[in-house]
C-alpha positions as CSV (number, residue, x, y, z in Angstrom):
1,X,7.0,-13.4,0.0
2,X,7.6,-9.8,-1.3
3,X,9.0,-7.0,-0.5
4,X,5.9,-5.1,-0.1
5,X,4.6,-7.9,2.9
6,X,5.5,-5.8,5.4
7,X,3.3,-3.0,4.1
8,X,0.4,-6.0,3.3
9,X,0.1,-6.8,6.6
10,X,0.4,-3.4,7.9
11,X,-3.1,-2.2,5.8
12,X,-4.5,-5.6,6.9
13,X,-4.1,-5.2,10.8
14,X,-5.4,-1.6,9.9
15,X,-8.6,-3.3,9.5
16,X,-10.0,0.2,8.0
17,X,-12.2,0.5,5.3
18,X,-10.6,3.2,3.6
19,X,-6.4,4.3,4.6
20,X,-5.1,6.8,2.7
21,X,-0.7,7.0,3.7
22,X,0.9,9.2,2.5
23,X,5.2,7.6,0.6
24,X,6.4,9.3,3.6
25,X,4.6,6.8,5.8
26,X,5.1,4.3,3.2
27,X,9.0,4.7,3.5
28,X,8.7,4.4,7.2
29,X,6.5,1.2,7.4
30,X,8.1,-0.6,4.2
31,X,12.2,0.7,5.2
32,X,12.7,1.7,1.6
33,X,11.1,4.5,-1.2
34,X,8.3,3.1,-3.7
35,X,9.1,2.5,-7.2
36,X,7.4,1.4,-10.1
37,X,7.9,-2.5,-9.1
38,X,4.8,-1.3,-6.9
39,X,2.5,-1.1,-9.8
40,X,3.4,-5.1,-10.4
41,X,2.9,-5.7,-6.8
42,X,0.1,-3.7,-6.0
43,X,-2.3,-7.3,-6.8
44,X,-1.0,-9.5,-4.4
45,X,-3.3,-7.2,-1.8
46,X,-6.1,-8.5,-2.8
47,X,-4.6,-11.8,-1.0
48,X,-5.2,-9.4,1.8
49,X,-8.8,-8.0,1.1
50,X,-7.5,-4.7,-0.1
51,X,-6.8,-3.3,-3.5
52,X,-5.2,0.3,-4.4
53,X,-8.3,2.6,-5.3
54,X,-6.1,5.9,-5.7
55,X,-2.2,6.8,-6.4
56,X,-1.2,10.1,-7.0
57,X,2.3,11.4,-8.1
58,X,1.8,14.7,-7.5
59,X,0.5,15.2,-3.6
60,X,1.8,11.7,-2.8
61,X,-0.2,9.1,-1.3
62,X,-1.8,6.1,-2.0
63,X,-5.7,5.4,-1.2
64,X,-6.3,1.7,-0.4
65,X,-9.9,-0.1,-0.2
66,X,-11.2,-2.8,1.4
67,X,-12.7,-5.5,-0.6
């Protein structure tokens, strides 16, 4: 288990095709900020039919997909 699970299952009970959130709701959902760990952990969603399609620094959000 990682410490992203919380936000795995959280885009998996989502069961949207596309869910953009934004680090603000990221922060809320996971109880801590994202870091760069994220890029390493960012695969085990496909365990959860995801994958990350879109992350941008700048505006701040993240784009996931469904598989």
């Amino acid at each position: 288990m990682s410490k992203y699970n919380p936000l795995w299952e959280y885009i998996e009970k989502s069961k949207s095709e596309c869910l953009q959130l934004t680090f603000a709701d990221l922060k809320k959902i996971l109880g801590f900020e994202i870091d760069h760990s994220f890029l390493t952990y960012k695969k085990e969603l496909k365990e959860f039919g995801y994958m990350v399609s879109k992350i941008s620094l700048k505006e701040k959000f993240i784009i996931f997909n469904k598989i």
